[in-house]
C-alpha beads as a LAMMPS data file, in Angstrom:
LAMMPS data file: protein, C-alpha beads

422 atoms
421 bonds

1 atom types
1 bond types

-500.0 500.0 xlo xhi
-500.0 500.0 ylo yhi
-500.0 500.0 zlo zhi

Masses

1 110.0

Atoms # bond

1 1 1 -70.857 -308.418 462.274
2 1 1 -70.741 -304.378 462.300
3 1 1 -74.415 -303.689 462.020
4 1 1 -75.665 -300.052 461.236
5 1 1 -79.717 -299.514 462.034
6 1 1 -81.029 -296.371 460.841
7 1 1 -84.640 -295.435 461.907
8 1 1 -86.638 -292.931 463.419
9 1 1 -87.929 -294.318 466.884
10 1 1 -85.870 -296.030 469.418
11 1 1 -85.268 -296.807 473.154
12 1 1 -86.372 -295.642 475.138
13 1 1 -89.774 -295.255 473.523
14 1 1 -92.220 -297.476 475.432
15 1 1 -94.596 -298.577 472.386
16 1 1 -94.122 -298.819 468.844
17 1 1 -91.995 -298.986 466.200
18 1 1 -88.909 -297.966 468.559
19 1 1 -89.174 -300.623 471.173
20 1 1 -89.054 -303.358 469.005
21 1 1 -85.963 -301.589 467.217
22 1 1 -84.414 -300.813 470.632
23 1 1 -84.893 -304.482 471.628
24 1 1 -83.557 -305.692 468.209
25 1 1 -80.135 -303.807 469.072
26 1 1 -79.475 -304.296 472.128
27 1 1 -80.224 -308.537 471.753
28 1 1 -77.313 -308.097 468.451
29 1 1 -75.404 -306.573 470.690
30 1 1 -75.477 -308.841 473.356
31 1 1 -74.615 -311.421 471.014
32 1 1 -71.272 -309.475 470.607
33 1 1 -72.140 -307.760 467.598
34 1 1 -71.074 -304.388 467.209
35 1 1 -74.128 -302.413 466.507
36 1 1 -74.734 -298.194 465.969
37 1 1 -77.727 -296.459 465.401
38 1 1 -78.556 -293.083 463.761
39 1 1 -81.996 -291.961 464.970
40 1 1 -83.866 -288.885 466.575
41 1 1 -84.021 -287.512 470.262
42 1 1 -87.173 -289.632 471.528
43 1 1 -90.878 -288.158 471.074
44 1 1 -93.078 -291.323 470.774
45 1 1 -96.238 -291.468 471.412
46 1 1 -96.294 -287.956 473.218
47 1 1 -95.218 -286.013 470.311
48 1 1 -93.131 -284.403 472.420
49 1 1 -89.610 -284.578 473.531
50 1 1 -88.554 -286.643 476.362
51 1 1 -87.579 -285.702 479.521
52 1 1 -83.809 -285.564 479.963
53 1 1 -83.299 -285.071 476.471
54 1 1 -82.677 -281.931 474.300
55 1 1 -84.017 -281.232 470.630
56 1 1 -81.296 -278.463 469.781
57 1 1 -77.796 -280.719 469.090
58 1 1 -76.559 -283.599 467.995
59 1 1 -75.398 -286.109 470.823
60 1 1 -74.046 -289.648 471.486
61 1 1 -75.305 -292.311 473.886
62 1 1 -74.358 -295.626 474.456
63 1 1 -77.345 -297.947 476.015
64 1 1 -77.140 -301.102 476.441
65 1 1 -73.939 -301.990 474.720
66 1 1 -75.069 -299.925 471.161
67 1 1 -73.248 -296.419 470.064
68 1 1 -76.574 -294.071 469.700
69 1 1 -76.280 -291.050 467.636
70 1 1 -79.114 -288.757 468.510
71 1 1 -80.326 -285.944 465.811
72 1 1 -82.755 -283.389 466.125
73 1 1 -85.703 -283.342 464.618
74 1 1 -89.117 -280.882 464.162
75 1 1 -91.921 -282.180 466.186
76 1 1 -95.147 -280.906 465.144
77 1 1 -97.679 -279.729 468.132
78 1 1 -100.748 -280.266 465.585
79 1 1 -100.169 -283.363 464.081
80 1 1 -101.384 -283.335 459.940
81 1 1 -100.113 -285.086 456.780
82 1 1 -97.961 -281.886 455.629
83 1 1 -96.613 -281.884 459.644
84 1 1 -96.013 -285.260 459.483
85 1 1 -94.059 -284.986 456.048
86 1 1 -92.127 -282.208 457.072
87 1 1 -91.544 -283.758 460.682
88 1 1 -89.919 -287.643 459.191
89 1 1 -88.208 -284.815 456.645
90 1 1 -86.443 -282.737 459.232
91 1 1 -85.261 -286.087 460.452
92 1 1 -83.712 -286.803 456.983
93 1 1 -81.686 -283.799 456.980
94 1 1 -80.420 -283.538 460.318
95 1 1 -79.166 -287.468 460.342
96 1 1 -76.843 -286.182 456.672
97 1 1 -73.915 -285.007 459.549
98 1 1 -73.727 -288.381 461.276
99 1 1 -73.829 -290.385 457.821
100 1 1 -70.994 -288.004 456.025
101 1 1 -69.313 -289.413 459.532
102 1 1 -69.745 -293.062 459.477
103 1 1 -68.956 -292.263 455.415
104 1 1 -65.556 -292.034 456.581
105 1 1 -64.906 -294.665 459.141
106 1 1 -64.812 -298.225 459.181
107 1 1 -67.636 -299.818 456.987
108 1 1 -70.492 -301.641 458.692
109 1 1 -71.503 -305.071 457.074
110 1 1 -74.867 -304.908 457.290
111 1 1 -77.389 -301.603 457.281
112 1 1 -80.864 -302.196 458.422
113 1 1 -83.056 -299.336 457.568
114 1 1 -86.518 -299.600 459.892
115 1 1 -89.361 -297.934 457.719
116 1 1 -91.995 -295.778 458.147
117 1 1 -90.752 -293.386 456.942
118 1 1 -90.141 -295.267 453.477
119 1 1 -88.078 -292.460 452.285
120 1 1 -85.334 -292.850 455.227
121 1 1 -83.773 -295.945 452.797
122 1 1 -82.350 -293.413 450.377
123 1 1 -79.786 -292.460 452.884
124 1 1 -79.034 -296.007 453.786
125 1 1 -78.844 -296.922 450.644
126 1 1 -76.361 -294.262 449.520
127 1 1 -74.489 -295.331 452.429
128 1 1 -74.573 -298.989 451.771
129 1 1 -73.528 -298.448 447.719
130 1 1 -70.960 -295.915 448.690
131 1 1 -69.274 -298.661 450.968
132 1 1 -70.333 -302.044 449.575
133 1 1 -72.887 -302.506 452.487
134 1 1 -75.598 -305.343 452.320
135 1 1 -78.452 -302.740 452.975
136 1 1 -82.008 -304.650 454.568
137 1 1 -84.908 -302.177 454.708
138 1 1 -87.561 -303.547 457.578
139 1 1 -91.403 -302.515 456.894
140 1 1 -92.884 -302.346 459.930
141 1 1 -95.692 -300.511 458.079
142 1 1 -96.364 -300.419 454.873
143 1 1 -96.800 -296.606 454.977
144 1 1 -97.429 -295.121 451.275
145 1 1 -100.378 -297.802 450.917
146 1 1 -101.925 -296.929 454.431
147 1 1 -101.838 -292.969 453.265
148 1 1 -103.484 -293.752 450.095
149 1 1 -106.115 -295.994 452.212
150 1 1 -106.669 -294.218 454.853
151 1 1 -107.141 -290.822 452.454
152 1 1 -104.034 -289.541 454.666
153 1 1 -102.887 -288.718 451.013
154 1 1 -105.187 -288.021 448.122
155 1 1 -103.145 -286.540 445.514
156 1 1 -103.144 -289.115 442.604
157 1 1 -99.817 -287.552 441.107
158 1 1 -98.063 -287.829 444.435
159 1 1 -99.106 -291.034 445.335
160 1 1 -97.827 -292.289 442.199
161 1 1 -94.236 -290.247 442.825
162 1 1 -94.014 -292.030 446.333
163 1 1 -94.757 -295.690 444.778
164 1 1 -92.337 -295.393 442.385
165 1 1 -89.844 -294.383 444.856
166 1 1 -90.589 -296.826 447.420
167 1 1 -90.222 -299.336 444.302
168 1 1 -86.770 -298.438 443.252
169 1 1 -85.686 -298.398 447.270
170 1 1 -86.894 -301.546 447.219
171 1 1 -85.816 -302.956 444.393
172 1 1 -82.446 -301.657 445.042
173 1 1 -82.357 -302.980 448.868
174 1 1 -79.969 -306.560 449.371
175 1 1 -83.602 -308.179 451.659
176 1 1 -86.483 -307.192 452.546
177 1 1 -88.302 -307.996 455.929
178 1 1 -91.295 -307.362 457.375
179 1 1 -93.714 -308.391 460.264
180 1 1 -96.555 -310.831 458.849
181 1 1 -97.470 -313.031 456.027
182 1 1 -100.207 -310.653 454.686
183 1 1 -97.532 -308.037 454.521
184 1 1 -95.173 -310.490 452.827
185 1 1 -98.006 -310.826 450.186
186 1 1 -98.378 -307.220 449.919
187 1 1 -94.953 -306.930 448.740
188 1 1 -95.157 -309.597 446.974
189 1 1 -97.840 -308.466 444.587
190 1 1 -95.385 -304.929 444.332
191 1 1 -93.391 -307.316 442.032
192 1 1 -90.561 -308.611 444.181
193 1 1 -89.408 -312.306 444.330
194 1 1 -90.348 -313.747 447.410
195 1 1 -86.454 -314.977 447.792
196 1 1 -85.739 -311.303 448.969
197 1 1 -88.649 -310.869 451.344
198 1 1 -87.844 -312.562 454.701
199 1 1 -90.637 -313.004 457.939
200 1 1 -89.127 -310.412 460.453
201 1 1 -92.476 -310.765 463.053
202 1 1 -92.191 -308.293 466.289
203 1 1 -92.007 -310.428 469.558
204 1 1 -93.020 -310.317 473.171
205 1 1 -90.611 -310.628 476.048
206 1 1 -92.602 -313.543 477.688
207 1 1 -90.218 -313.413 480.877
208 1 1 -91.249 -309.578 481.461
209 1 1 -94.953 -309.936 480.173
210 1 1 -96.494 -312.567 482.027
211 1 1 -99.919 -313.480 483.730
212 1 1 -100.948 -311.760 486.799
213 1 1 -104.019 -312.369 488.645
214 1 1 -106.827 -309.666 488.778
215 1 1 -105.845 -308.840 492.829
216 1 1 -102.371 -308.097 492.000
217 1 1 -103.082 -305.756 488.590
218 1 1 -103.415 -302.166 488.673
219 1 1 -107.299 -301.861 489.722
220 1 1 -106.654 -300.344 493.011
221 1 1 -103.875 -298.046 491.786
222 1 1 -106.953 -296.734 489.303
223 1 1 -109.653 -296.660 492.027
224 1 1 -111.878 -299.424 490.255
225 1 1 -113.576 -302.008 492.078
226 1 1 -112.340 -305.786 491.589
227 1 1 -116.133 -307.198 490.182
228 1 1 -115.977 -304.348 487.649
229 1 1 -115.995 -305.289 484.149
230 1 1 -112.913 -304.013 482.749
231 1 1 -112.400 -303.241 478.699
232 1 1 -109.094 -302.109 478.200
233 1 1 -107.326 -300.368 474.757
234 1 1 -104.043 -299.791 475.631
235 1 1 -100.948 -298.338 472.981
236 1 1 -100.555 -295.274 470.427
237 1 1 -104.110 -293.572 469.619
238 1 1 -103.767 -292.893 466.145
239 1 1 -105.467 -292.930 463.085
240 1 1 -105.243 -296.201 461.829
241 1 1 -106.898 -298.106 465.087
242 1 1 -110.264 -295.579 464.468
243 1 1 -110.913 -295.370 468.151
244 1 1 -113.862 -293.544 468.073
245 1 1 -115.334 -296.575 467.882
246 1 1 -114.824 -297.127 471.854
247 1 1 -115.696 -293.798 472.647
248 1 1 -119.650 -294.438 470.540
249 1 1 -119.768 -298.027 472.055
250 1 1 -119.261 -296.849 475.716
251 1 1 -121.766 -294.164 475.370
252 1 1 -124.489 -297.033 475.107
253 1 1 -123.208 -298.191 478.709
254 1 1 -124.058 -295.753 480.335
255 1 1 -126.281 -297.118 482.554
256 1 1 -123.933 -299.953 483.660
257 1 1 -121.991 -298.211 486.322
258 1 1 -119.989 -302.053 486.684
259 1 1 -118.377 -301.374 482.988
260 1 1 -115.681 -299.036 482.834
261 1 1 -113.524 -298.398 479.456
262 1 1 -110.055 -297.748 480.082
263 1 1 -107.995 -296.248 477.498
264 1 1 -103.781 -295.604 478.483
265 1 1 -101.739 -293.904 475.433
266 1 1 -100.913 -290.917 473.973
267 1 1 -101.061 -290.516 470.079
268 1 1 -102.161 -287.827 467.692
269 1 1 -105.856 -288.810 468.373
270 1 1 -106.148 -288.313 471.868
271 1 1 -107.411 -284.623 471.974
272 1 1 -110.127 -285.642 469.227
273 1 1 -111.343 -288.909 471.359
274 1 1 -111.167 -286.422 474.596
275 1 1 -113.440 -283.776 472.963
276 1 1 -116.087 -287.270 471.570
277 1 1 -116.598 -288.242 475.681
278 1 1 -117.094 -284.467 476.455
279 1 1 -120.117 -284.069 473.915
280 1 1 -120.993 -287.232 474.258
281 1 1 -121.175 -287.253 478.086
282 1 1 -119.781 -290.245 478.349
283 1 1 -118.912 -291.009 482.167
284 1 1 -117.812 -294.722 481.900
285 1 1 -114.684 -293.810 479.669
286 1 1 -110.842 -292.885 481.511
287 1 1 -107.959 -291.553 480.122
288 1 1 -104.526 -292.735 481.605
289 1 1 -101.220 -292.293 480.752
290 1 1 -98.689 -294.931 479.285
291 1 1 -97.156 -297.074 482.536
292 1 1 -93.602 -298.495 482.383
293 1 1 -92.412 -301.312 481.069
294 1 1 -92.095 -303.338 484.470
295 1 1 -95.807 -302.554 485.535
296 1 1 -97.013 -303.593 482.065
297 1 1 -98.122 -306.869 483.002
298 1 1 -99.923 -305.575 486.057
299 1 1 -101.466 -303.149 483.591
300 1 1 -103.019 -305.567 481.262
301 1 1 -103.948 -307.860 483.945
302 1 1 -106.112 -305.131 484.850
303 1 1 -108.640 -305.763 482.207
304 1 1 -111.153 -308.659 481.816
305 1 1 -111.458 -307.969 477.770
306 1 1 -108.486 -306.041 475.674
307 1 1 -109.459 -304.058 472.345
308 1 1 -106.936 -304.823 469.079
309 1 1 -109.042 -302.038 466.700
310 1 1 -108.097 -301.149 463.048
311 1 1 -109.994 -299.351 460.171
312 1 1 -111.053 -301.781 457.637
313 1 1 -108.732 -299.237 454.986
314 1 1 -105.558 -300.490 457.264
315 1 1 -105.825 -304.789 457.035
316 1 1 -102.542 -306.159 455.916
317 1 1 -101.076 -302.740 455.777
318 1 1 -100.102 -302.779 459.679
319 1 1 -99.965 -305.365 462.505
320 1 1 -101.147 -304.162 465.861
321 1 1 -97.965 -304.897 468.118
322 1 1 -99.978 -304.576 471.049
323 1 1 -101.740 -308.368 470.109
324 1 1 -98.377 -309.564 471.466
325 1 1 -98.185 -308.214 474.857
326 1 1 -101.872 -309.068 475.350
327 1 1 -101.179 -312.518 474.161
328 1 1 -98.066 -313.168 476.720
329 1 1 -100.562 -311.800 479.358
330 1 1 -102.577 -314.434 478.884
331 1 1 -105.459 -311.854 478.407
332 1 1 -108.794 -312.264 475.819
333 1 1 -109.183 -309.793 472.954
334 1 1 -111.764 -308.528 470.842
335 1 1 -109.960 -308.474 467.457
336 1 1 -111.455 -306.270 464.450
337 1 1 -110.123 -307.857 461.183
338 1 1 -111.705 -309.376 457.975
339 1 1 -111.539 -312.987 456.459
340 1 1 -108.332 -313.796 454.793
341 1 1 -105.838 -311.416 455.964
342 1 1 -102.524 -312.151 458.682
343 1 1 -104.597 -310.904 461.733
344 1 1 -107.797 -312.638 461.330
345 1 1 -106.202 -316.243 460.546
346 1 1 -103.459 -315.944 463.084
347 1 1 -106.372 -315.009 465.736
348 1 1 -109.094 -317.425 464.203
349 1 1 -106.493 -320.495 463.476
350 1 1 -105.469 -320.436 467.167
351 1 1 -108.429 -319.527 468.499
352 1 1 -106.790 -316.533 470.323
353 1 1 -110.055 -314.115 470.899
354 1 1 -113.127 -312.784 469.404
355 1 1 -113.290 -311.831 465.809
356 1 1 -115.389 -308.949 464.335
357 1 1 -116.107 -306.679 461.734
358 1 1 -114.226 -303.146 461.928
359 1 1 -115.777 -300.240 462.093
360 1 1 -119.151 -301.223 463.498
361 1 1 -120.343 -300.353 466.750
362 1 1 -122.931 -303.123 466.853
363 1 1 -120.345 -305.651 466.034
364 1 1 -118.238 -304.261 468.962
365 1 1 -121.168 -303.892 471.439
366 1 1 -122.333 -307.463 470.724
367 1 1 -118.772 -308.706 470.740
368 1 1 -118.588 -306.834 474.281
369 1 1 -122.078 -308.307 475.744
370 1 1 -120.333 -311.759 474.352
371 1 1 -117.417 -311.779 476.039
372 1 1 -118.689 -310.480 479.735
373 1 1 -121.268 -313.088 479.592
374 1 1 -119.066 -315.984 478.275
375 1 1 -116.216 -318.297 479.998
376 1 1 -112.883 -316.667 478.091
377 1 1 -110.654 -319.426 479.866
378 1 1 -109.349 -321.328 476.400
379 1 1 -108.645 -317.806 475.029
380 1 1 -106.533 -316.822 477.651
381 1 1 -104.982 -320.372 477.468
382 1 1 -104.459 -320.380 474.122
383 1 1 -103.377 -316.335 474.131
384 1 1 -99.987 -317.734 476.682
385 1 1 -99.518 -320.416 474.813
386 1 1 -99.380 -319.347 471.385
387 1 1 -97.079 -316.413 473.244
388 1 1 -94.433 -319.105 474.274
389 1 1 -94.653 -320.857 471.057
390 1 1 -94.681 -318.823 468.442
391 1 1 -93.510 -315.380 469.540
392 1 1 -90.830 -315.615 472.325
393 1 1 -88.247 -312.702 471.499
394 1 1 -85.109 -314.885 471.518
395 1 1 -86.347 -317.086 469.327
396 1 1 -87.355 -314.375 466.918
397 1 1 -84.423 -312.425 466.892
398 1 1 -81.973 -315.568 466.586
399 1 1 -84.110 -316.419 463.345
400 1 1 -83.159 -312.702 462.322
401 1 1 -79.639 -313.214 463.131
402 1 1 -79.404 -316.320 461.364
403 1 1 -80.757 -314.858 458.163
404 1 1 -78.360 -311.988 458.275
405 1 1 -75.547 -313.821 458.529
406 1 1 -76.545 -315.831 455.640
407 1 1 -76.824 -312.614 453.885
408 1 1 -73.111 -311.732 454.609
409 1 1 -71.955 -315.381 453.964
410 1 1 -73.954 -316.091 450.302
411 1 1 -72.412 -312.131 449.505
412 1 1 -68.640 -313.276 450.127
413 1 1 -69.433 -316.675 448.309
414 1 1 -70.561 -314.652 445.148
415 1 1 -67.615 -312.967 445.555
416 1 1 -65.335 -315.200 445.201
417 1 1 -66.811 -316.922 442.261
418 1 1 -66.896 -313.464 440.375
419 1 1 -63.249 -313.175 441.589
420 1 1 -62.253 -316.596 440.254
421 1 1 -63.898 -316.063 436.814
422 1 1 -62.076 -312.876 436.490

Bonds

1 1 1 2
2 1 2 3
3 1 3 4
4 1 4 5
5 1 5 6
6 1 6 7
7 1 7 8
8 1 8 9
9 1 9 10
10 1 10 11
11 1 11 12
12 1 12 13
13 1 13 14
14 1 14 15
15 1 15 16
16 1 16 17
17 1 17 18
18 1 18 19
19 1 19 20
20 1 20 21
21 1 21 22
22 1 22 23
23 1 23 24
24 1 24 25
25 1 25 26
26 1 26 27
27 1 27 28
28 1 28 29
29 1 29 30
30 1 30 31
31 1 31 32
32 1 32 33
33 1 33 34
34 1 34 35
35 1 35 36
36 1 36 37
37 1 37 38
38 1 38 39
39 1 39 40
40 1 40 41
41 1 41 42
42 1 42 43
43 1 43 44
44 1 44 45
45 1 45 46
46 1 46 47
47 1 47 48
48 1 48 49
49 1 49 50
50 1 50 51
51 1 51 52
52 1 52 53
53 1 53 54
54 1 54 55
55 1 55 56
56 1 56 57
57 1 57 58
58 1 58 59
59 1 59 60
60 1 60 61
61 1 61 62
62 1 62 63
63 1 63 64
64 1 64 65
65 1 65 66
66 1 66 67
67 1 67 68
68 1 68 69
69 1 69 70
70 1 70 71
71 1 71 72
72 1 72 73
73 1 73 74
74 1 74 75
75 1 75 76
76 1 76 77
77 1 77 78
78 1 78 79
79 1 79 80
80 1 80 81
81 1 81 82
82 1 82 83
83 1 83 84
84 1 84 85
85 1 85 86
86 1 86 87
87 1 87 88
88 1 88 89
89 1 89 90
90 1 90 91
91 1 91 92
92 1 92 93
93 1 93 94
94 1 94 95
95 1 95 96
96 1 96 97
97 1 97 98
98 1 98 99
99 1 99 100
100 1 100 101
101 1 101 102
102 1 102 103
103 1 103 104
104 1 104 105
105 1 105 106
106 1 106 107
107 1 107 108
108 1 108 109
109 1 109 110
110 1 110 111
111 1 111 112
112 1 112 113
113 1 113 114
114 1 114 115
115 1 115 116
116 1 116 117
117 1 117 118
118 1 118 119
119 1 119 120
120 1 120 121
121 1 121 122
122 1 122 123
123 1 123 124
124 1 124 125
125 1 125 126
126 1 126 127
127 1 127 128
128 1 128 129
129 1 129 130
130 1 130 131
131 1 131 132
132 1 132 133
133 1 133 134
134 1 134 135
135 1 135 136
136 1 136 137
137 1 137 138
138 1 138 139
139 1 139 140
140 1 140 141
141 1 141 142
142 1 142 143
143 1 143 144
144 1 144 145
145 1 145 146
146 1 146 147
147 1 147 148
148 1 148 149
149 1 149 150
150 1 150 151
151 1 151 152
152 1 152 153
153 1 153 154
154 1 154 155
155 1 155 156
156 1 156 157
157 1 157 158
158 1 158 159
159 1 159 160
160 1 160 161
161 1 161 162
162 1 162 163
163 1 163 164
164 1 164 165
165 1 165 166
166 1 166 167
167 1 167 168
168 1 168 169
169 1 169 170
170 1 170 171
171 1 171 172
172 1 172 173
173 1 173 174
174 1 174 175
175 1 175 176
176 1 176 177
177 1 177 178
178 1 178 179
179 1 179 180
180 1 180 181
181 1 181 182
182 1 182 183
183 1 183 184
184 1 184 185
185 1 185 186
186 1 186 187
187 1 187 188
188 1 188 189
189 1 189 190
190 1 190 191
191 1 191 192
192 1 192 193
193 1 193 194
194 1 194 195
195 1 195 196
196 1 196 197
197 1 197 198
198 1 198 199
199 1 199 200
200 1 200 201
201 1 201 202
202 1 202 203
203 1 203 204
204 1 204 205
205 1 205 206
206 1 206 207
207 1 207 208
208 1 208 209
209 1 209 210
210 1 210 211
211 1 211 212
212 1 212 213
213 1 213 214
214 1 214 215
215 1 215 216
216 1 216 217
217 1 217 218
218 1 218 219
219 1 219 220
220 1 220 221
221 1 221 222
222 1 222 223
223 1 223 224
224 1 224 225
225 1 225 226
226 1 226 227
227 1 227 228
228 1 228 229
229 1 229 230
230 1 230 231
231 1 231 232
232 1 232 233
233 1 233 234
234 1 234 235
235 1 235 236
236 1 236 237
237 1 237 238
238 1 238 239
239 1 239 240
240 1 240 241
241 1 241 242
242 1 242 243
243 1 243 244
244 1 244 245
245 1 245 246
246 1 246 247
247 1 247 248
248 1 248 249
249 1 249 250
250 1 250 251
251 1 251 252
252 1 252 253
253 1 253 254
254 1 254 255
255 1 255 256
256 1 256 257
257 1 257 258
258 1 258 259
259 1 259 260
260 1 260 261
261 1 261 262
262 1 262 263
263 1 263 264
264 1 264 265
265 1 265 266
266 1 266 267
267 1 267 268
268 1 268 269
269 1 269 270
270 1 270 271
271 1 271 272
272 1 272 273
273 1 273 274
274 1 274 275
275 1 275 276
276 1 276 277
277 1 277 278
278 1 278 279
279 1 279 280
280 1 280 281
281 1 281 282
282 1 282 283
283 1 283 284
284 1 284 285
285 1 285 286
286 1 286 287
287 1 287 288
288 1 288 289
289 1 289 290
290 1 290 291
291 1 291 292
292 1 292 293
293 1 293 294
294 1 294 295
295 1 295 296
296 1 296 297
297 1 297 298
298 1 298 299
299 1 299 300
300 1 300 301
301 1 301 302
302 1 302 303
303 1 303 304
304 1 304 305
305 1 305 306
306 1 306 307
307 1 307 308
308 1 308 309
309 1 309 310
310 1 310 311
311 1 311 312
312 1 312 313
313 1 313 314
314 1 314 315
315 1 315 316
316 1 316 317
317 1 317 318
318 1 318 319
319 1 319 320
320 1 320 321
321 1 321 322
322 1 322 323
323 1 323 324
324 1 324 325
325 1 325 326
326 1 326 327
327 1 327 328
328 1 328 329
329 1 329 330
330 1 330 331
331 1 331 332
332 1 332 333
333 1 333 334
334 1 334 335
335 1 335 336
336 1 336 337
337 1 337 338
338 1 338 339
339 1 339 340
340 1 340 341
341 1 341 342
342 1 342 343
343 1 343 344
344 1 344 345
345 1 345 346
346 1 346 347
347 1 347 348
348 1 348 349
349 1 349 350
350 1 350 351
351 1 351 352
352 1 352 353
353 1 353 354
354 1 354 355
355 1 355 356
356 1 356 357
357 1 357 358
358 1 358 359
359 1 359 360
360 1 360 361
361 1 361 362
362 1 362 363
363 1 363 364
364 1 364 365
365 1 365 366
366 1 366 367
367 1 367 368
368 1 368 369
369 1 369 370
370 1 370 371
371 1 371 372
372 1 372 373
373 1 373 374
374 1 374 375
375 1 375 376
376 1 376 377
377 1 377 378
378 1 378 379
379 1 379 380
380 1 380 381
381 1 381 382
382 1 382 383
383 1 383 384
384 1 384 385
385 1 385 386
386 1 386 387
387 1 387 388
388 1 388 389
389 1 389 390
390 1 390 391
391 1 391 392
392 1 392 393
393 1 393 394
394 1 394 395
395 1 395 396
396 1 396 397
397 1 397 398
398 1 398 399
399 1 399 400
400 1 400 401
401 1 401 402
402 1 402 403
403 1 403 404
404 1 404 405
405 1 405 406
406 1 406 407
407 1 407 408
408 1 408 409
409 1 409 410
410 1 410 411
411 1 411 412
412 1 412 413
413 1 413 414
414 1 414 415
415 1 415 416
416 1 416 417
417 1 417 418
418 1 418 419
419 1 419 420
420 1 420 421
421 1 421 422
């Protein structure tokens, strides 16, 4: 198949939306697809432009086997909802050159649009009309009802503007995919026949994320002691995970000079959790940055508890990607999610960590004081296995693959029947 994936983040973006989307093109591509991919010059989760790379031109890469067009893109320094609009915006506009482009050369098969943003699928799906495309749009977030939630976006006229686009984009699309049943639901309930919404879950790399014993982790690289209790939150500091939430529940440590909170990101919320230990005077907390991909087993290893955090405002709207890593690392989590939604049954089915309530520092302290003082073996048993079981990226992907080439195939069979009745 030619596949076409059109999206914002990509490789070689260490977390986030553009590491699974890297991943997902180069595995097609192994596979002897031929795959391209219009996206931006990499900024994620720095907000800021990667070394080695420009923001002033257009460019072409090839990695790994896939033809990467590169566009430039405004990158905000102060990162707001009108920023962030006019940031996924500039992205819009600069990718028109590369699509009037591919307009005009040999038509791709399939176009997967990755969203956030939502309103990226307009392009693909011009593209996919103009040249009798199957277009699949993959929500990785559900992004207009996490602004509305999260009071990112409080304008009721807007709002209603964006759902009615995101409808007809939808509506329009050949398949939808997304990450986890209570997303699937969520789309659901938007009115769209569950034939068109496929299971598209992110994955973990269980060959390169494996167990690693505390002695060989990343504790003497970070100067901590190997009987300290480590609590680790590791991945993009946004607003969705509300991390303040470490920041108040380390502060009550303070007198327990064996607990140390690490926290190793970069994200829009980092200055504001910064500023929190500075007034708070908290001691026990440490910023580090992001470590590479071949350490990150070593990194995780490091901890003796992991923190998955969301606001209540964000269940079912997002799936924390970072559960899978900590999962294939065999490691124990404290998990913040309510009854009845994709994260707390997949955790509380398997038995896969330590369920609270979001947004409460007593749940988190007491879920903390739980943990230190409890045996975690069967999580961290049951974390590995459920890793090699359910989320192994080969198996994911050739599930994907499968499904899109019974896209192409059910499309030409259509076809032909419409051909023969004619």
């Amino acid at each position: 198949m030619r596949i076409l994936i059109y999206g914002i983040n990509y490789a070689p973006e260490l977390t986030g939306i553009g590491k699974y989307t890297g991943e997902m093109a180069s595995w097609l591509a192994d596979k002897k697809h031929n795959v391209s991919v219009i996206t931006a010059v990499p900024y994620y989760p720095e907000w800021d432009i990667h070394d080695n790379y420009k923001n002033t031109f257009w460019n072409k890469e090839t990695i790994k086997g896939v033809e990467v067009y590169r566009c430039p893109l405004y990158v905000p320094k102060k990162i707001t909802s009108l920023t962030r609009i006019i940031h996924e915006f500039s992205f819009l506009i600069s990718s028109l050159p590369i699509w009037l482009k591919l307009l005009f050369a040999k038509k791709y098969d399939i176009v997967i649009c990755v969203s956030p943003p939502f309103h990226l699928g307009f392009m693909a799906l011009i593209y996919s009309k103009l040249k009798n495309s199957k277009l699949v749009i993959h929500v990785q977030d559900l992004q207009i009802d996490a602004a509305k939630e999260l009071g990112m976006i409080r304008n009721p006229w807007l709002l209603k503007v964006m759902f009615q686009l995101e409808s007809f984009l939808l509506k329009s699309c050949s398949a939808i995919s997304t990450i986890s049943p209570g997303m699937q639901r969520k789309i659901l309930l938007k009115g769209f026949p569950s034939s068109k919404i496929m299971l598209f879950a992110n994955w973990v790399d269980e060959k390169v994320v494996h167990p690693v014993s505390k002695e060989n982790s990343l504790r003497k690289q970070f100067g901590i002691e190997l009987d300290d209790k480590v609590i680790l939150y590791s991945g993009n500091l946004g607003e969705k995970q509300g991390l303040e939430l470490i920041i108040e529940t380390a502060s009550l440590y303070k007198n327990r000079s064996d607990i140390k909170f690490l926290i190793v990101g970069s994200g829009g919320g980092k200055l504001k959790l910064e500023t929190m230990v500075a007034e708070l005077n908290v001691t026990n907390v440490s910023f580090l940055p992001l470590q590479p991909i071949e350490q990150l087993s070593a990194l995780l290893a490091t901890a003796d508890l992991h923190l998955v955090l969301q606001k209540k405002s964000a269940s079912d709207l997002v799936m924390p990607s970072k559960l899978t890593g900590i999962l294939a690392a065999g490691g124990c989590a404290i998990v913040t999610a309510f009854p009845n939604t994709s994260l707390y049954d997949t955790v509380k089915r398997n038995n896969l960590g330590i369920l609270i309530e979001p947004e409460s520092v007593a749940a988190l302290k007491n879920g903390i004081d739980l943990a230190l003082t409890s045996d975690l073996t069967i999580y961290r048993t049951n974390a590995r296995r459920y890793a090699e079981d359910v989320l192994t990226k080969d198996k994911i992907l050739q599930s994907f693959e499968n499904k899109l080439i019974h896209l192409i195939q059910t499309s030409h069979v259509l076809s032909q029947v419409q051909t023969e009745r004619a």
